[in-house]
C-alpha positions, 0 to 999 in steps of 0.5 A: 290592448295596453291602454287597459288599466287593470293590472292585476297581476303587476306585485305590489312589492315589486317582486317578479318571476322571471319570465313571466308576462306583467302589464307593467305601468309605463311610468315606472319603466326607464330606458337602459341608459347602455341601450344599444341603439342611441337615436330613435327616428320620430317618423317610424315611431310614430307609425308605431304609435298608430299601431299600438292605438289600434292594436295595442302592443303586439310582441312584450319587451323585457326588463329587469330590475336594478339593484336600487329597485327600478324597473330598467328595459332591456329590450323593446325601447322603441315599442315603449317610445312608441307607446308613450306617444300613443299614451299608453297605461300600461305594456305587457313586458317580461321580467327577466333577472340574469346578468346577460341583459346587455346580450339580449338587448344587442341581440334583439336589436341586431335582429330587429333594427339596423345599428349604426355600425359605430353603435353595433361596435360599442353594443359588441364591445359593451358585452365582450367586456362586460362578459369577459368574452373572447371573439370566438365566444362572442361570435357564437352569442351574436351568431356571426363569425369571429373574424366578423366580430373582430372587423366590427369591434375595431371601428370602436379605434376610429376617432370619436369625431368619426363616431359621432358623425356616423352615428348622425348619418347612416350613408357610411357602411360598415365595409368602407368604415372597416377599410378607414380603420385599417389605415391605422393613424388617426391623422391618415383616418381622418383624412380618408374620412374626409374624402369619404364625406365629401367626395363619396369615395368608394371602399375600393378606393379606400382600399387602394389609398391605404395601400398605397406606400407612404413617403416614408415607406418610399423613401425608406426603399431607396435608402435599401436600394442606395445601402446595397449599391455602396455595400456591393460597389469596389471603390478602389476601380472607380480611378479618377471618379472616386473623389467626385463619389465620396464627394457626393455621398458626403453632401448626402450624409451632411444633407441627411444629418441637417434634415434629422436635426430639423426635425 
């Protein structure tokens, strides 16, 4: 039970082995401000809390210490969350003193506890820089496949307006999420986000917007197709309509070069 007092085996002068089991007090532990998961809901912690009343802290979480002294956790926030809840003394925890901390946390969490998508892509992009690693690299730590990671880690170019709501709200998957990135402009983003959010659009649909040709790209098109018409045409067969032609494809040009200076 972690509300026992008696902690023995915790060093007074702070000098831990790693991976050795401490019953560490509660008030010296502090969360890692980079953990991973940001928001913790109070109804799951506090059927934590019973719990850990009832049978203490079952699983140890991990922590380290930084280079001014403090105990920081790695893994098992919510554990502790709970336990402060339940008013424990103490928790058993693990030290742990290599420099991969932010991969054991964001693998735990991965495995224990669904990340928001928007969360699981800043934890992935924490690591990948933190480390150095490349996708492959960082597919083989995670255990899911490059082009997975790859997906995953570009949610991190959606507009932070987009972030901060999905980090609120858990109804926007990944998958659809994926498919507003690839619209590529943080305009045309927001926009798809917008039906999204209000109109609970589907990825298919999505998919099928993003698709679709943009004015310009339709515009630019029918300038193609006029380009060749003129290139393949021989104006000197056109007899008595060829003023009305060059007529008409002044206009054009005059008409394009008002529009241009407009803009």
């Amino acid at each position: 039970m972690t509300n026992d007092t008696n902690n023995n085996n915790f060093p007074a002068d702070n000098t831990f082995t790693s991976g050795v089991l401490y019953h560490v007090p509660m008030t010296l532990l502090t969360a890692d401000p980079g953990q991973p998961r940001q928001l913790f809901d109070a109804e799951p912690l506090a059927e934590m809390s019973v719990s850990i009343k009832q049978h203490g802290v079952i699983q140890p979480i991990t922590f380290r210490k930084d280079p001014d002294g403090k105990l920081i956790i790695i893994s098992g926030e919510r554990r502790f969350r709970a336990s402060q809840i339940a008013k424990q003394v103490t928790i058993p925890a693990i030290y742990h003193d290599g420099d991969n901390h932010a991969e054991i946390a964001l693998v735990e969490n991965l495995h224990r506890v669904d990340l928001s998508p928007i969360e699981e892509a800043e934890a992935l992009h924490k690591v990948k820089v933190a480390r150095g690693y490349k996708d492959k690299e960082l597919s083989d730590v995670i255990g899911k496949a490059a082009s997975t990671i790859s997906e995953i880690l570009s949610l991190n170019k959606l507009p932070e307006e987009i972030k901060t709501i999905c980090k609120k709200e858990s109804r926007f998957s990944r998958r659809v999420l994926i498919e507003v990135v690839k619209i590529g402009t943080e305009d045309g983003m927001l926009t798809a986000f917008e039906k999204l959010k209000n109109k609970g659009v589907q990825r298919d649909e999505l998919r099928d917007e993003r698709m679709k040709p943009s004015h310009a790209e339709l515009m630019l098109k029918k300038v193609k197709t006029l380009h060749k018409a003129v290139k393949r045409a021989d104006f000197n067969n056109f007899g008595v309509e060829l003023e009305k032609i060059e007529s008409e494809l002044t206009e054009l040009v005059t008409l394009i070069q008002s529009k241009v200076q407009k803009k």
